[in-house]
C-alpha positions in Angstrom: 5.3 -60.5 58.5 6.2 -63.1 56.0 8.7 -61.2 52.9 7.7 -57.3 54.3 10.6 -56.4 56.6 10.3 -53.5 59.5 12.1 -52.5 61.9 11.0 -51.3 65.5 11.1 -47.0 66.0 9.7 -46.5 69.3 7.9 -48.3 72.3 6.2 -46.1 75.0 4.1 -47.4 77.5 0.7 -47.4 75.1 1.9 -47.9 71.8 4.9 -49.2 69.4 5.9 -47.9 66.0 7.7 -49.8 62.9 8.8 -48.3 59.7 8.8 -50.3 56.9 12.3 -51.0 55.2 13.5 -51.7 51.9 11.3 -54.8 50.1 8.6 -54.0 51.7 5.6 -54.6 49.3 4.2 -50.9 50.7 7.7 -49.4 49.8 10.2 -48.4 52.3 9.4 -45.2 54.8 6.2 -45.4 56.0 5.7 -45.4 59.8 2.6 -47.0 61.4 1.9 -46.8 65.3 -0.1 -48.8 67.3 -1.9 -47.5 70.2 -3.9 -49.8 73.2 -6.0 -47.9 75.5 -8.9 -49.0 78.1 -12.0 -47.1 78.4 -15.2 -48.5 80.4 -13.8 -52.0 80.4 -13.2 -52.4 76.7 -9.6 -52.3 75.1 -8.5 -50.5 72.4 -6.3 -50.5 69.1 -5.6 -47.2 67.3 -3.7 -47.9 64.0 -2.3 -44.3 62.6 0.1 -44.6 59.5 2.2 -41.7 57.3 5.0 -41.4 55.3 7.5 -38.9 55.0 7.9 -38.7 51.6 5.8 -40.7 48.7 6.8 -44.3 47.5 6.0 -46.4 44.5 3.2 -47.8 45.9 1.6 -44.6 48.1 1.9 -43.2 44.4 -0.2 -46.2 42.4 -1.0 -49.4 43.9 -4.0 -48.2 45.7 -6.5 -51.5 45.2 -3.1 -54.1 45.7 -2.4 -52.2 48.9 -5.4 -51.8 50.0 -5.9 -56.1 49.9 -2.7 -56.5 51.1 -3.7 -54.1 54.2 -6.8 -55.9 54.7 -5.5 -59.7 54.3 -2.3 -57.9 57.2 -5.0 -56.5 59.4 -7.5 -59.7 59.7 -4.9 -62.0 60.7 -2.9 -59.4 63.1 -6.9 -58.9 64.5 -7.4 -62.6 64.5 -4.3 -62.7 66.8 -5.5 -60.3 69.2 -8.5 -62.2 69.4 -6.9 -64.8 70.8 -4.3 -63.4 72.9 -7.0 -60.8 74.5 -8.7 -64.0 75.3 -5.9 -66.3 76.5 -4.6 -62.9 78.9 
């Protein structure tokens, strides 16, 4: 999404993984999976995210990533929304 490149580590069935890359405003190395289940009618996202091994910003930039996490997951939410809907 927009200057914060990724790159795709796994797809099962349920659930894909990225890692971010180098440039990433988050730092390079962190792995975040996405997980869709169904239970009594209602769908699910799990978001679960780690690192391997500490970057700039998992050291220091707690407030900036924390915004820039939020501002990521309302429009990636906002596009469920409508997809959900449109399915």
């Amino acid at each position: 999404m927009g200057d914060n490149p990724v790159s795709v580590e796994r797809v099962g069935n349920t659930y894909f993984q990225i890692t971010t890359l180098p440039g990433h405003s988050l730092g390079d190395g962190l792995h975040i999976r996405f997980s869709f289940s169904r239970t009594l009618g209602m769908h699910f996202l799990t978001v679960r995210a780690w690192y391997d091994e500490a970057t700039t910003c998992t050291n220091g930039c707690g407030m900036v990533s924390g915004l820039f996490a939020l501002a990521v997951w309302q429009v990636l939410s906002d596009t469920l929304k409508i997809s959900a809907f449109a399915a």
